[in-house]
Chimera marker file (.cmm) of the C-alpha trace (Angstrom):
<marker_set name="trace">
<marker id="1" x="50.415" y="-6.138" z="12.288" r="1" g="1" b="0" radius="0.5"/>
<marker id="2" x="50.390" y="-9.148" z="14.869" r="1" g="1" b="0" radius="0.5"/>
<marker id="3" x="48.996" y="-12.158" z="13.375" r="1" g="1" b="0" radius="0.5"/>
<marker id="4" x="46.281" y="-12.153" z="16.341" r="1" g="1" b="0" radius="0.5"/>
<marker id="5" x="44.806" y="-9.144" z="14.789" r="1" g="1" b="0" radius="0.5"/>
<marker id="6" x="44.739" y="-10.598" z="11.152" r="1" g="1" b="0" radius="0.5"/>
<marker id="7" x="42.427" y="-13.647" z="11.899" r="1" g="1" b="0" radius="0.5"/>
<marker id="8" x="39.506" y="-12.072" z="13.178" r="1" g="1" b="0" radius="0.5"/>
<marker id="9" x="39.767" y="-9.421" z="10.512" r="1" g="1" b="0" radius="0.5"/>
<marker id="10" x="39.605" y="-12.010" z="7.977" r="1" g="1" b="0" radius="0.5"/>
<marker id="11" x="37.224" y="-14.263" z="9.606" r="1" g="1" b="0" radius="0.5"/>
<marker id="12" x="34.580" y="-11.225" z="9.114" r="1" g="1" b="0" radius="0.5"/>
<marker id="13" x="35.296" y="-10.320" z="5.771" r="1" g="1" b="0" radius="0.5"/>
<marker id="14" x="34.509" y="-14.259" z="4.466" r="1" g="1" b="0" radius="0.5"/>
<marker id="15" x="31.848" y="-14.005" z="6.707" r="1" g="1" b="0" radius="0.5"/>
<marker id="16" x="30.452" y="-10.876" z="4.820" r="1" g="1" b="0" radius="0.5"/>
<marker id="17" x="31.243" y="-12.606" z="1.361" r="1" g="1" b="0" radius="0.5"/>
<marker id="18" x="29.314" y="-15.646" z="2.116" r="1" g="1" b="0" radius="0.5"/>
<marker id="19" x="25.881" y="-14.065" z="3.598" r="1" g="1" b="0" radius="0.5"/>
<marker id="20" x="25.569" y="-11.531" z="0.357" r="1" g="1" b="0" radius="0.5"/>
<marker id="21" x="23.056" y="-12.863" z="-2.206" r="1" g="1" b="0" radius="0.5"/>
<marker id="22" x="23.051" y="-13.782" z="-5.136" r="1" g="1" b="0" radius="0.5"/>
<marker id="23" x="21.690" y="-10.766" z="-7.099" r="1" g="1" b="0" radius="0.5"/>
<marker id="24" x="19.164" y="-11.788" z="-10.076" r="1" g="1" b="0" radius="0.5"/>
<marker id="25" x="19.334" y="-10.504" z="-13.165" r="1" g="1" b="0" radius="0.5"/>
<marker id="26" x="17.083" y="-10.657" z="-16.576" r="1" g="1" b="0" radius="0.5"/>
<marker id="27" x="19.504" y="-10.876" z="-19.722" r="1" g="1" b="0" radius="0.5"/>
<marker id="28" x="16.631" y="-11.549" z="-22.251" r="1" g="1" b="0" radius="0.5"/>
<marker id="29" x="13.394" y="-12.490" z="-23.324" r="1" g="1" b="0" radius="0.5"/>
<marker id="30" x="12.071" y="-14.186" z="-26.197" r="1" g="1" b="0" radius="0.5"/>
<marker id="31" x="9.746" y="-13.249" z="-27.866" r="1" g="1" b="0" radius="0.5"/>
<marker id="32" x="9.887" y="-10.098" z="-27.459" r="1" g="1" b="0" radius="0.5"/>
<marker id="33" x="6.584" y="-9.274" z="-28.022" r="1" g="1" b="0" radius="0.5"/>
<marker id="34" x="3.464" y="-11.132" z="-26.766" r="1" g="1" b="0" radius="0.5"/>
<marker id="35" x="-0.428" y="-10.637" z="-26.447" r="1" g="1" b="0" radius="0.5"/>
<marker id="36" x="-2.399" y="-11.191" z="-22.912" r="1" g="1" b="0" radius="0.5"/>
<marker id="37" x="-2.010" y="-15.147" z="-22.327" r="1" g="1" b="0" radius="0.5"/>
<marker id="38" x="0.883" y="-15.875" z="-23.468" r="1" g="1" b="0" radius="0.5"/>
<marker id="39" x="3.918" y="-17.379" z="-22.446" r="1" g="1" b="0" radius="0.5"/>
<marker id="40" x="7.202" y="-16.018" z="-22.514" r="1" g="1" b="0" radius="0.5"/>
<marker id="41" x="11.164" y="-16.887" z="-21.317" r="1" g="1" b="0" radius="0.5"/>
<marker id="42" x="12.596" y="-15.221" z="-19.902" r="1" g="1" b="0" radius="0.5"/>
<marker id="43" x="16.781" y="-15.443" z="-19.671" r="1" g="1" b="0" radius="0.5"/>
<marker id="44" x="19.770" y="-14.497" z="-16.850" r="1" g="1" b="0" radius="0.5"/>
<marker id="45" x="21.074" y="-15.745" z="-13.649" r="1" g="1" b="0" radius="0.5"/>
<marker id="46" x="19.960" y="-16.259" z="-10.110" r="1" g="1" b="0" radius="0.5"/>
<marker id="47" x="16.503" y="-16.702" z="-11.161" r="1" g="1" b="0" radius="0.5"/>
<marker id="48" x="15.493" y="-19.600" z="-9.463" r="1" g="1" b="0" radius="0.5"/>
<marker id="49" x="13.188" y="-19.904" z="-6.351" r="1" g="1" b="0" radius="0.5"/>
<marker id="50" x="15.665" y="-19.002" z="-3.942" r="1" g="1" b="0" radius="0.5"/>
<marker id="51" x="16.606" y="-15.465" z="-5.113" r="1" g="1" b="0" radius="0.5"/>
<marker id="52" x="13.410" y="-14.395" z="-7.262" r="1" g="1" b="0" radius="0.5"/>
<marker id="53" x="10.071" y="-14.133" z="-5.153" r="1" g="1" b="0" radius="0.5"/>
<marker id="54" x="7.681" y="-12.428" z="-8.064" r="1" g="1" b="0" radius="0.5"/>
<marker id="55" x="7.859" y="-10.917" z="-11.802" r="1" g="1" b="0" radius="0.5"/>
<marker id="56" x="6.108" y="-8.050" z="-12.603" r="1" g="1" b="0" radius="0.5"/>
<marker id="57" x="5.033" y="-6.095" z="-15.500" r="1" g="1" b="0" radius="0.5"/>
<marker id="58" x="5.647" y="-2.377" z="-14.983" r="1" g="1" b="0" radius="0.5"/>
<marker id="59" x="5.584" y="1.010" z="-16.440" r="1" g="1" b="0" radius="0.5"/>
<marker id="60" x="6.453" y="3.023" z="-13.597" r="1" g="1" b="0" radius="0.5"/>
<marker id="61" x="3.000" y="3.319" z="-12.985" r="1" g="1" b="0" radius="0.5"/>
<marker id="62" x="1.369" y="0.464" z="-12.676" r="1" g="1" b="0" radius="0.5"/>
<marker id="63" x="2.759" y="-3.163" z="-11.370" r="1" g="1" b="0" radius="0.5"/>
<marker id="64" x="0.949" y="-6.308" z="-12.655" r="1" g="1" b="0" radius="0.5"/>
<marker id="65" x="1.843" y="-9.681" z="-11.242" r="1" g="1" b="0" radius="0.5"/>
<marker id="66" x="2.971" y="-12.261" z="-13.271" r="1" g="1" b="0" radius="0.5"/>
<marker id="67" x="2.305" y="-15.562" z="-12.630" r="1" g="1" b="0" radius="0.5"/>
<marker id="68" x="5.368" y="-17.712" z="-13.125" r="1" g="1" b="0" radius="0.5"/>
<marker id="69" x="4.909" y="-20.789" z="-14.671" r="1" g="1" b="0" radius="0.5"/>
<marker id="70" x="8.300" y="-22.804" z="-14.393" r="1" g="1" b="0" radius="0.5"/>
<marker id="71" x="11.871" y="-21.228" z="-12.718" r="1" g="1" b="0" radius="0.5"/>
<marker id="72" x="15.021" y="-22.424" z="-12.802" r="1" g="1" b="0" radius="0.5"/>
<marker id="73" x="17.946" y="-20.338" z="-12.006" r="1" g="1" b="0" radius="0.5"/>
<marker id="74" x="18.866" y="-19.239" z="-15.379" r="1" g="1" b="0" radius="0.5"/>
<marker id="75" x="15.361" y="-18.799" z="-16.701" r="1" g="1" b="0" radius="0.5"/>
<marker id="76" x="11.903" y="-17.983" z="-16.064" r="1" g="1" b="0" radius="0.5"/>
<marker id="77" x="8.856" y="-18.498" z="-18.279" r="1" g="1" b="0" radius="0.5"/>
<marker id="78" x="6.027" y="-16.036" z="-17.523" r="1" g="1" b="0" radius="0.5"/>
<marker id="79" x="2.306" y="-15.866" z="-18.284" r="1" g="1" b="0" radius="0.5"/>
<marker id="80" x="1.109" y="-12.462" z="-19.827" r="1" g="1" b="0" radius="0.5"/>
<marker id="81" x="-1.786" y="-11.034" z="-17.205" r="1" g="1" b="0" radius="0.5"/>
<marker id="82" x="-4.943" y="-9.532" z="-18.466" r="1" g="1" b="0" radius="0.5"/>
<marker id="83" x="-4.774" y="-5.676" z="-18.677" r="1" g="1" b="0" radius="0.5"/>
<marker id="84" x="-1.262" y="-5.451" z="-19.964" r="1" g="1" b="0" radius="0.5"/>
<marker id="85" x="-0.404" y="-3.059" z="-23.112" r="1" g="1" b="0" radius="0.5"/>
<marker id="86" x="2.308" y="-1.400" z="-24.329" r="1" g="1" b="0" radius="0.5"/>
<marker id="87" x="5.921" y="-1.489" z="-23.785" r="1" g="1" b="0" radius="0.5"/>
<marker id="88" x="6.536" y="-2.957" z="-20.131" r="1" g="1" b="0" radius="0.5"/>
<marker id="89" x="9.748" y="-3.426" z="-18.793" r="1" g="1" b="0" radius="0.5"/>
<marker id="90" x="10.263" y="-6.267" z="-16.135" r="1" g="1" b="0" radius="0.5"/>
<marker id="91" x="10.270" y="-6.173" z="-12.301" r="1" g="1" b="0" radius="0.5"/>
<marker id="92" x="11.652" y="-8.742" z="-9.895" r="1" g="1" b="0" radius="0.5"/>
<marker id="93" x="10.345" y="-9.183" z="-6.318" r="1" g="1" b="0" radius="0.5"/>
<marker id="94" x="13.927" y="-10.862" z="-4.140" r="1" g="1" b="0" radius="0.5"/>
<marker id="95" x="13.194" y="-13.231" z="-1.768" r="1" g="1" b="0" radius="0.5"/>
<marker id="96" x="15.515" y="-13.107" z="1.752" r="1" g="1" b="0" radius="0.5"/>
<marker id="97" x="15.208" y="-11.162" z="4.819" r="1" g="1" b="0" radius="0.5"/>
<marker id="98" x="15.191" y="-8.054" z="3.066" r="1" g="1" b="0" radius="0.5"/>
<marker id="99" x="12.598" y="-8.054" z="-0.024" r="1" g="1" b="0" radius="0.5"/>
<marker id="100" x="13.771" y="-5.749" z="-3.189" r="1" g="1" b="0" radius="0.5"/>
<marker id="101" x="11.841" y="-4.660" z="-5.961" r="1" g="1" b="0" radius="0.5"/>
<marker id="102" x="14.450" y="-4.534" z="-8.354" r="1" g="1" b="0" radius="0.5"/>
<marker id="103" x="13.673" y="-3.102" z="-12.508" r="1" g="1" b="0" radius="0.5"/>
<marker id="104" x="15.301" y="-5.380" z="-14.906" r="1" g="1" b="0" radius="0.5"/>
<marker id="105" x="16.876" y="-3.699" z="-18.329" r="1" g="1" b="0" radius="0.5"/>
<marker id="106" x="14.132" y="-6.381" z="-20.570" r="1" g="1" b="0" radius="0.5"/>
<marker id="107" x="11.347" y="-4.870" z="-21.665" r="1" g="1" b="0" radius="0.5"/>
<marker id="108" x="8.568" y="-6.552" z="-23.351" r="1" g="1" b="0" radius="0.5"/>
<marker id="109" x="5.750" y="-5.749" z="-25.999" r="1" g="1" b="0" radius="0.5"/>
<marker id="110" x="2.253" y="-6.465" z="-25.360" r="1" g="1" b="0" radius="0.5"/>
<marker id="111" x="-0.017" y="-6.328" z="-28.510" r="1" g="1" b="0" radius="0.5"/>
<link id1="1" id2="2" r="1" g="1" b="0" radius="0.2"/>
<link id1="2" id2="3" r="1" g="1" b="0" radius="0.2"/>
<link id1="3" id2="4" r="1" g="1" b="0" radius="0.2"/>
<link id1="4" id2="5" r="1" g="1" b="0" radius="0.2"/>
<link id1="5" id2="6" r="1" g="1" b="0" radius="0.2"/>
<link id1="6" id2="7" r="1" g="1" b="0" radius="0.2"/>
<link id1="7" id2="8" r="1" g="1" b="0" radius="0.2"/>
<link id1="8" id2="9" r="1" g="1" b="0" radius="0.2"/>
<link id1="9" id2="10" r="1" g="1" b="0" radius="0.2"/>
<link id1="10" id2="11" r="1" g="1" b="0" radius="0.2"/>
<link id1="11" id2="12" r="1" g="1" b="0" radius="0.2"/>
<link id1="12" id2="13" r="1" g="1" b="0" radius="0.2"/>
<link id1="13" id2="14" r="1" g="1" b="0" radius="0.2"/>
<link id1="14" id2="15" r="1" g="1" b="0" radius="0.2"/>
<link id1="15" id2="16" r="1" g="1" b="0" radius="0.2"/>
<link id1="16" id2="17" r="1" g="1" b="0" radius="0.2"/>
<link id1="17" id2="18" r="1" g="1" b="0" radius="0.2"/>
<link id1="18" id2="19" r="1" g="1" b="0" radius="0.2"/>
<link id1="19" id2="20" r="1" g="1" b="0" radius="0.2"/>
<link id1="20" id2="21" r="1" g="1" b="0" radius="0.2"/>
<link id1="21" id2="22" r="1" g="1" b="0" radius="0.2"/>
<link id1="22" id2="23" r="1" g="1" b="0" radius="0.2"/>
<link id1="23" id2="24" r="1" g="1" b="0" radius="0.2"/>
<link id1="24" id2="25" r="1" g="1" b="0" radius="0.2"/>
<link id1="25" id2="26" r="1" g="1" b="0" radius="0.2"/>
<link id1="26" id2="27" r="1" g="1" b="0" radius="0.2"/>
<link id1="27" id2="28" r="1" g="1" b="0" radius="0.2"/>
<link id1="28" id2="29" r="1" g="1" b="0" radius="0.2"/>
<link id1="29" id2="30" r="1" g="1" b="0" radius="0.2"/>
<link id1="30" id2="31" r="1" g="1" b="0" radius="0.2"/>
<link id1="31" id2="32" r="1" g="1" b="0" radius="0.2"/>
<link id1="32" id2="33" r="1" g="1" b="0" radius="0.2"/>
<link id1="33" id2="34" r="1" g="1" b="0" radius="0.2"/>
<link id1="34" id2="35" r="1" g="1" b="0" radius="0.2"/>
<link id1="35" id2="36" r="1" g="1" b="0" radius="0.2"/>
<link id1="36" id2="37" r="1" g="1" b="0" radius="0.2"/>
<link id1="37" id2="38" r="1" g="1" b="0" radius="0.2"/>
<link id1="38" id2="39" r="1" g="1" b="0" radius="0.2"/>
<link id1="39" id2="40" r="1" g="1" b="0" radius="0.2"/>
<link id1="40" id2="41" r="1" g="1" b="0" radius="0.2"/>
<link id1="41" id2="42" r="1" g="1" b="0" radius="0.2"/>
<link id1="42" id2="43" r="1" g="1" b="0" radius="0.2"/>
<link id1="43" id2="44" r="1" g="1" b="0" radius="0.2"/>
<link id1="44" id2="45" r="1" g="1" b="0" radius="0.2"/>
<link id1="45" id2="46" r="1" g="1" b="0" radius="0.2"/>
<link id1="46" id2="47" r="1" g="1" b="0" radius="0.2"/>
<link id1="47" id2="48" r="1" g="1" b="0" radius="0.2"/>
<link id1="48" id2="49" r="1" g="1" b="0" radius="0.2"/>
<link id1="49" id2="50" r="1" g="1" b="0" radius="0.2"/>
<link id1="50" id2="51" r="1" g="1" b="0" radius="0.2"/>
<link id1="51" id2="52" r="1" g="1" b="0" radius="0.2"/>
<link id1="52" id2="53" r="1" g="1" b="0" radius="0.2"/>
<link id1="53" id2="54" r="1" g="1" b="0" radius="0.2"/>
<link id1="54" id2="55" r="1" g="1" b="0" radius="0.2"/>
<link id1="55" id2="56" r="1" g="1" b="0" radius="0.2"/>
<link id1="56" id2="57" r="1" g="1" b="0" radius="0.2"/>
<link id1="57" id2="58" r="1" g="1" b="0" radius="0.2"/>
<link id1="58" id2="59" r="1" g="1" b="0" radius="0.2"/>
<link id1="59" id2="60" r="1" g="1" b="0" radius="0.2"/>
<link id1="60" id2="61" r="1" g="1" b="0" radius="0.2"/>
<link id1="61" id2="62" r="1" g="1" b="0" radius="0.2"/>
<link id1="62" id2="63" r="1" g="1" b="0" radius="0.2"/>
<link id1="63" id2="64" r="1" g="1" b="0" radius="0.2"/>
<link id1="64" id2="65" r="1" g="1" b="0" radius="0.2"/>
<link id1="65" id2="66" r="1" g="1" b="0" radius="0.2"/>
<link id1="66" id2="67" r="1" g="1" b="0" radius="0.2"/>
<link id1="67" id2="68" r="1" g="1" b="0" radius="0.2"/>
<link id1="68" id2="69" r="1" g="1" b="0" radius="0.2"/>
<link id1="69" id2="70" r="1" g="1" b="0" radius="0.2"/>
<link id1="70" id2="71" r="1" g="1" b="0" radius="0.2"/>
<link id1="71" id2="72" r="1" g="1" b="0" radius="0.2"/>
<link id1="72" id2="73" r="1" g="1" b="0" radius="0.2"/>
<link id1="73" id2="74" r="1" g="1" b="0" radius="0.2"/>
<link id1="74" id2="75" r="1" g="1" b="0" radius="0.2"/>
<link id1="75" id2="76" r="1" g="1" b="0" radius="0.2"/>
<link id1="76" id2="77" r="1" g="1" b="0" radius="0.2"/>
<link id1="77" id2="78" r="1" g="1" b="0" radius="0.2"/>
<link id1="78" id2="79" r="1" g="1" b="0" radius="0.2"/>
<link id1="79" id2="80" r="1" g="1" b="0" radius="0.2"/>
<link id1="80" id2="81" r="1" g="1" b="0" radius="0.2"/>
<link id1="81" id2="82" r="1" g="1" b="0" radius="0.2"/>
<link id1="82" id2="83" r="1" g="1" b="0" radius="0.2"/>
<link id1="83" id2="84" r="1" g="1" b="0" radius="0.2"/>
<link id1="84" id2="85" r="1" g="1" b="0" radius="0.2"/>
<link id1="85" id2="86" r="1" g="1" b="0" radius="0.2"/>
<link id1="86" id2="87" r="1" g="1" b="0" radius="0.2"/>
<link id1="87" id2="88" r="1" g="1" b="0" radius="0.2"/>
<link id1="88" id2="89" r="1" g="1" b="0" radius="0.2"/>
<link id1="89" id2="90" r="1" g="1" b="0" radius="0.2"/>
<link id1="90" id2="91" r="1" g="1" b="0" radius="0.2"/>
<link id1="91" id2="92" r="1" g="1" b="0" radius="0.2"/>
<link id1="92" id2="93" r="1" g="1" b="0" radius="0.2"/>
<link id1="93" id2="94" r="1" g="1" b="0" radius="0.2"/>
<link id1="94" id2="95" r="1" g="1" b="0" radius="0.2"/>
<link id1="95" id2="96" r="1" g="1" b="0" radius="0.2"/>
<link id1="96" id2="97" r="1" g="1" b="0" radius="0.2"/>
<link id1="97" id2="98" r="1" g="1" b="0" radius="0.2"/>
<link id1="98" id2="99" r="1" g="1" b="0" radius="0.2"/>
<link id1="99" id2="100" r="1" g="1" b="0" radius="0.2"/>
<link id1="100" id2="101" r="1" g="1" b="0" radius="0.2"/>
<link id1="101" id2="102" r="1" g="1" b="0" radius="0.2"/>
<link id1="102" id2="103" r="1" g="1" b="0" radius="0.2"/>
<link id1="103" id2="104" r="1" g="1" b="0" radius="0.2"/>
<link id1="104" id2="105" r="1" g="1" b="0" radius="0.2"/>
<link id1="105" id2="106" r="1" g="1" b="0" radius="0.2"/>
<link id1="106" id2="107" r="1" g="1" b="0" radius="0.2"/>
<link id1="107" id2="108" r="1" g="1" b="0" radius="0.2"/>
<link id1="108" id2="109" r="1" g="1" b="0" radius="0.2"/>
<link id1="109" id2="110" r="1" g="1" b="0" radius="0.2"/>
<link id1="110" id2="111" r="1" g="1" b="0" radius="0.2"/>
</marker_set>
């Protein structure tokens, strides 16, 4: 293959390396169960302002907003909103040009 050919080939595949984003992703949460009000942290990476829009509370159902409270990017603590019960799992909104709802594997406990 002539070297002519090569460069542009590999110009576009750094190119397409450096514009993917940095995925977020919950590792933990302590505790792991809370009542309406409280705070919780919330543990992972990519969490900070730049890749993680909104947290929600879901059970497939039903999505409740939660408001976050401080966010760096390996951890997120999050106020409990009114109506929440059960066993919830967690719900990032991405920020970027193209918004994901994406479910996290932490769930959480609401008394």
């Amino acid at each position: 293959m002539k070297l002519s050919l090569v460069v542009p080939i590999l110009m576009v595949a750094i190119f397409a390396l450096c514009a993917q984003e940095a995925m977020p992703r919950m590792s933990s949460i302590e505790p792991s169960s809370a009542k309406v009000g409280d705070v919780v942290t919330v543990t992972g990476e990519n969490l900070d302002k730049a890749n993680v829009a909104k947290v929600y509370l879901t059970n497939q159902k039903t999505d409740l907003e939660c408001e976050v409270t401080s966010q760096t990017a390996t951890e997120l603590k999050i106020k409990i909103p009114a109506k929440s019960t059960g066993r919830l799992a967690l719900m990032i909104l991405t920020n970027g040009k193209e918004q994901r709802l994406i479910e996290q594997p932490v769930k959480l406990t609401i008394e």
